[in-house]
N, C-alpha and C positions, 0 to 999 in steps of 0.2 A: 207619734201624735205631736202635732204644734205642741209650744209652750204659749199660753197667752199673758204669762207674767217671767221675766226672767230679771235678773240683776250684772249690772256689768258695773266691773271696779277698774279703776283708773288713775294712775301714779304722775305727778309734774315734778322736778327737783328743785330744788331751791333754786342754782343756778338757772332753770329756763323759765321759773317762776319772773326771778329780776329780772330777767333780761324782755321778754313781754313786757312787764309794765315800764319798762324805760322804752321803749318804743309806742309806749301807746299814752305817753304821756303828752305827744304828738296830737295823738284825736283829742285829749282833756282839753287842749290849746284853741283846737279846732272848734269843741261844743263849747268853749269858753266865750268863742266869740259869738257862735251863734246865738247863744242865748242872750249876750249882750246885746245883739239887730234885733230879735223877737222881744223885748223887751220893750226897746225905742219905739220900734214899728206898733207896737199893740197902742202900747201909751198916744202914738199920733193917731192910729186908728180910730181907736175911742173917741178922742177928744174933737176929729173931723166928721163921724158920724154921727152922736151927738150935735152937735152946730148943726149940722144939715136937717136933721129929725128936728130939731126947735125951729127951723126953718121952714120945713114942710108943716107944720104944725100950726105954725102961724099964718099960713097961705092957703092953705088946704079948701079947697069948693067943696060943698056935698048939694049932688047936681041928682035929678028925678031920670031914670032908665027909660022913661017910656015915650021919651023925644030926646033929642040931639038940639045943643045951643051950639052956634057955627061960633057965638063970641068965646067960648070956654075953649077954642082951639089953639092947644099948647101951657094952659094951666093944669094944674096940678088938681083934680078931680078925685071926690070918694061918691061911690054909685054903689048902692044894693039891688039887688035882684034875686030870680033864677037865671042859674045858668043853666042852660040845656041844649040840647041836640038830635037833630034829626036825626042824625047815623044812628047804624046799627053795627054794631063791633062784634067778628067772626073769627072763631077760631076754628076753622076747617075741620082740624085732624082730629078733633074731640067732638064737633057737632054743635059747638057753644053761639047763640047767637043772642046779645042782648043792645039793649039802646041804653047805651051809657057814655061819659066822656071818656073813663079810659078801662081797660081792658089788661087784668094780668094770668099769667098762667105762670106758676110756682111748681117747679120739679123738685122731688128729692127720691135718692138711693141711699138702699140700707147698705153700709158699706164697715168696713174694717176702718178702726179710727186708732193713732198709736199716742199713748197718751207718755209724758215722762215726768217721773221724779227725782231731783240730784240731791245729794246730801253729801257736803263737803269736809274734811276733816284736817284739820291742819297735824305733822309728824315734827318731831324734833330731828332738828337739822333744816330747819326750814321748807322741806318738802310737803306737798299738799295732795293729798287723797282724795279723789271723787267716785263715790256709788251711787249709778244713774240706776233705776230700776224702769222698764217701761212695760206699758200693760195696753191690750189690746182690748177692745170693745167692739160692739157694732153697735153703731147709731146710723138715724137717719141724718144724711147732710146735702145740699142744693148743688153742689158741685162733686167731681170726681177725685175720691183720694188717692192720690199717686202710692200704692202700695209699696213700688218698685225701691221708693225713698226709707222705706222702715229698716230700724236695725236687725230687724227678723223677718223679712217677706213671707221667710216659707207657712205655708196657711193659712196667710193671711193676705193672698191675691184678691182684688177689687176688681171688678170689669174695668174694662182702660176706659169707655165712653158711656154717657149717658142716652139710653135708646130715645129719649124724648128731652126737645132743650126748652128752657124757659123762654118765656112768648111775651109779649108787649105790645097791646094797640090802643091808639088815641083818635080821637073822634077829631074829625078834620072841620068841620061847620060846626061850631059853638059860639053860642049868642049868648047876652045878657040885654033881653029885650031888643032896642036898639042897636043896639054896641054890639060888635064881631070880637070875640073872646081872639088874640094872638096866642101864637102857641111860646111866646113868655110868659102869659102868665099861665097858660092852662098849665106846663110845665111846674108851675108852684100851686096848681089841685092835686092834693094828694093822700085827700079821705078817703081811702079806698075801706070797703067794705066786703064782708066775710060774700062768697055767690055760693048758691049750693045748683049740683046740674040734679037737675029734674028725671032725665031719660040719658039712658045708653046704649047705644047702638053695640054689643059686644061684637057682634060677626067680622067689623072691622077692627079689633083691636081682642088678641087671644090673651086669656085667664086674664081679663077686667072685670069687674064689681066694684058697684055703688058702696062705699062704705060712710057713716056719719063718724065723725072725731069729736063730736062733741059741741062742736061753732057751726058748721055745714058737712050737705055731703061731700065726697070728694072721690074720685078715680083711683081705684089698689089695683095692680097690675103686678101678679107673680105667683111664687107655688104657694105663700104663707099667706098668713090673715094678717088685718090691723093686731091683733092681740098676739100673734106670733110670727111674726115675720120673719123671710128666708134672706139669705145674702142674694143681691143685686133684685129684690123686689123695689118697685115704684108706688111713691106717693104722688097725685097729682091735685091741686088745687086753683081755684079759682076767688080772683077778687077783682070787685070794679068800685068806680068811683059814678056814684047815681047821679042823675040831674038834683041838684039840692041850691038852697040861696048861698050867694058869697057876697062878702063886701070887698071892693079894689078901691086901691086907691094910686093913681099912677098919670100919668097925663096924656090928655085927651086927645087922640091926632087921628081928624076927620070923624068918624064913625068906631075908632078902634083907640087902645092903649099904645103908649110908648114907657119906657120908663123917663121917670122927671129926673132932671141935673138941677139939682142948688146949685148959688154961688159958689160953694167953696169944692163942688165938682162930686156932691154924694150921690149915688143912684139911689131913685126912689121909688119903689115898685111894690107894694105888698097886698096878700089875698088873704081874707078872712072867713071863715066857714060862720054862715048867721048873720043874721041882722045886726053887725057888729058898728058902730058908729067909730067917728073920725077921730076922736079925742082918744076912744079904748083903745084901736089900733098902733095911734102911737104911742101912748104909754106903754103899749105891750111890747113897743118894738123895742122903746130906750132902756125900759127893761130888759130885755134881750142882748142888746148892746153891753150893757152893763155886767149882763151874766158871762158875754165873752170876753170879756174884759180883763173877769178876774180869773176863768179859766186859764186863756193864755198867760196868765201871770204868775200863776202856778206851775204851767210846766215850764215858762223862763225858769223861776228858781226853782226848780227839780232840775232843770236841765244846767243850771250853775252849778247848784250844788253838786251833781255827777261827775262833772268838768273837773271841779277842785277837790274830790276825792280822786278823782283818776289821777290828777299832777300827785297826788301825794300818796300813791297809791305805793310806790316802789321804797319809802319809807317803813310802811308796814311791814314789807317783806324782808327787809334788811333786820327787820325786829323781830321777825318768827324763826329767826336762827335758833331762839328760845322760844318756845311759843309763848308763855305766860308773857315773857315782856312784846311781842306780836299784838297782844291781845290791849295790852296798856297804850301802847303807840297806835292801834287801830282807833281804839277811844279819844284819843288825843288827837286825829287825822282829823276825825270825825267832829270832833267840835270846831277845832280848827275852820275846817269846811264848813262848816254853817254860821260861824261868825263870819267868816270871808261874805259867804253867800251874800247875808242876811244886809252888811256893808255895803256890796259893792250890789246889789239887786236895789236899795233905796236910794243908792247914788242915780245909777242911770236914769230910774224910775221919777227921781226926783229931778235930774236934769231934763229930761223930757218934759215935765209940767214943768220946770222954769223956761221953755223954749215954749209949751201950748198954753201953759196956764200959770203965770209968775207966783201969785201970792201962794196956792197948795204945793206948787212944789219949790219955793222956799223951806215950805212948812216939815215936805219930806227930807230934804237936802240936812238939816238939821238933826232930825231922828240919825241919818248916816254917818253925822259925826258925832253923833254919842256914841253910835255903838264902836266906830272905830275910837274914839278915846277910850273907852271904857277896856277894849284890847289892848293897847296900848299901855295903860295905866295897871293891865296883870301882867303884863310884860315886865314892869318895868317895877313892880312889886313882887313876882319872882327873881327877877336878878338882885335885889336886896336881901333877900331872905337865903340868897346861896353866897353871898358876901359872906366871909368869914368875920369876925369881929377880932379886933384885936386888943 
């Protein structure tokens, strides 16, 4: 009988432990500098989406759908409406026929899923013990698990293909009133909605049944039910995006949208689901702006901080000769690395808004050298305190 849980243990020596992180102090150098570009770039980012957003904002038309002005040709335009469309979107192989703008068909197979757990131990002498444990499950998942890749295959083979692949269609004639919807913006419609199929044709499709999941029906295709399902049974679902209002805001060219260029070169294209006015859209945007902003600036300094653990990584290891003192010098890496970080992430950060925006990042540039003097100044109050007195 398979094992669906098993444990493997795993020995490194001290000697190939060093020698790894002296070569890989190489990538620390490497995502050192990355995260210093992702850094600069976020900060210019920001700071030229922004201007362009206070720009659109300040020029922005809100023009009536239900005529075309030839003078608005090449301004920056917000128009509500319905969007809607004549088409009717078909999914052949299922019988699916609706009039919507877009059309998705979502596969999933119950498949064998290899999950892992490490748990790492450090040995005196510097060597390091790993016990991975991995555990198998079946779940339902949208793509094919390559079983062939598990540390245990045996009985736990997946079918190599999916008998049915995920589907996508888009309604080619969408208006909004007037105005001929491009597929730039219809590409940013993307409230799709739960569809439930009404009728099933089973004669063309063996052991299928209509089952409800609780949101819509949806197509079960195997020996098992929703409630027990067999390895390589199918789930299939449906969802569309309905004719409903949107507000655009994007510039006008002829009868249709383009996206607008600010001055300083920002594209300006965005769709709103609702009678949503010009002012809310961009508030919502530079808020959005804002929220990536500080995203990326998090994984900058996660991705610093990594950097300057990993340089300092082979330190530790020199220190787990004993592990108790391993465990004090890891500590001390560790702060280490985050006061570096925390310096050298407000420097950049700071010289970037002294290049886009002088007065705040003066303002930053200053926090930077506190904290490096404040390093500095324990440095330099540890080597007194290891002075002998005489």
């Amino acid at each position: 009988m398979p094992q669906n849980s098993f444990t493997e243990t795993t020995s490194q020596s001290w000697i190939s432990r060093l020698g790894g992180s002296i070569k890989s102090i190489l990538f620390g150098l490497a995502l050192l500098i990355g995260s210093i570009i992702l850094l600069w770039y976020n900060e210019g980012r920001a700071v030229k989406t922004h201007q362009g957003l206070q720009e659109g904002g300040s020029s922005v038309l809100s023009v009536a759908s239900k005529s075309i002005n030839p003078e608005n040709n090449g301004k920056l335009i917000h128009v509500t409406g319905s969007v809607v469309t004549s088409d009717s979107l078909v999914d052949e192989k299922f019988g699916v026929k609706v009039n919507a703008l877009k059309l998705k068909r979502t596969v999933e197979m119950f498949q064998w899923v290899e999950e892992q757990e490490e748990t790492r131990r450090k040995k005196i002498g510097g060597g390091e013990e790993t016990v991975t444990t991995y555990k198998y499950v079946q779940q339902w998942h949208p793509s094919v698990v390559k079983s062939n890749t598990f540390k245990e295959p045996y009985g736990h083979q997946n079918p190599a293909q999916l008998p049915y692949a995920a589907y996508s269609k888009s309604a080619t004639n969408v208006n909004l009133d007037k105005f001929i919807i491009p597929k730039g913006i219809l590409s940013q419609i993307n409230s799709f909605d739960p569809y439930s199929i009404e009728e099933l044709d089973t004669s063309r499709i063996k052991n299928a049944t209509l089952i409800n999941d609780g949101v819509k029906t949806v197509i079960y295709i195997g020996e098992g039910s929703n409630t027990s399902p067999q390895l390589g049974d199918i789930r299939l679902s449906f969802d569309i995006v309905p004719p409903n209002d949107y507000s655009i805001i994007a510039k006008q060219f002829n009868n249709t949208f383009e996206p607008f260029t600010t001055s300083n070169g920002t594209k300006l294209q965005m769709v709103d689901v609702g009678n949503v006015s010009a002012e809310t859209m961009f508030e919502s945007a530079i808020q959005s702006n804002k929220t990536l902003t500080w995203i990326l600036r998090l994984i900058g300094i996660i991705l610093m901080f990594a950097a300057f653990k990993t340089i300092l990584k082979p330190l530790v290891i020199v220190g787990d000769l004993i592990p108790f003192i391993g465990s004090i010098v890891g500590f001390g890496t560790g702060l280490a690395s985050g006061l570096a970080t925390v310096a050298l992430a407000f420097t950049v950060i700071g010289l970037a808004w002294i290049f886009y925006r002088p007065i705040l990042g003066i303002s930053l540039l200053l926090v930077a050298i506190g904290v490096f003097f404040i390093f500095w100044k324990r440095k330099q109050n540890k080597k007194k305190a290891s002075t002998p007195t005489t």
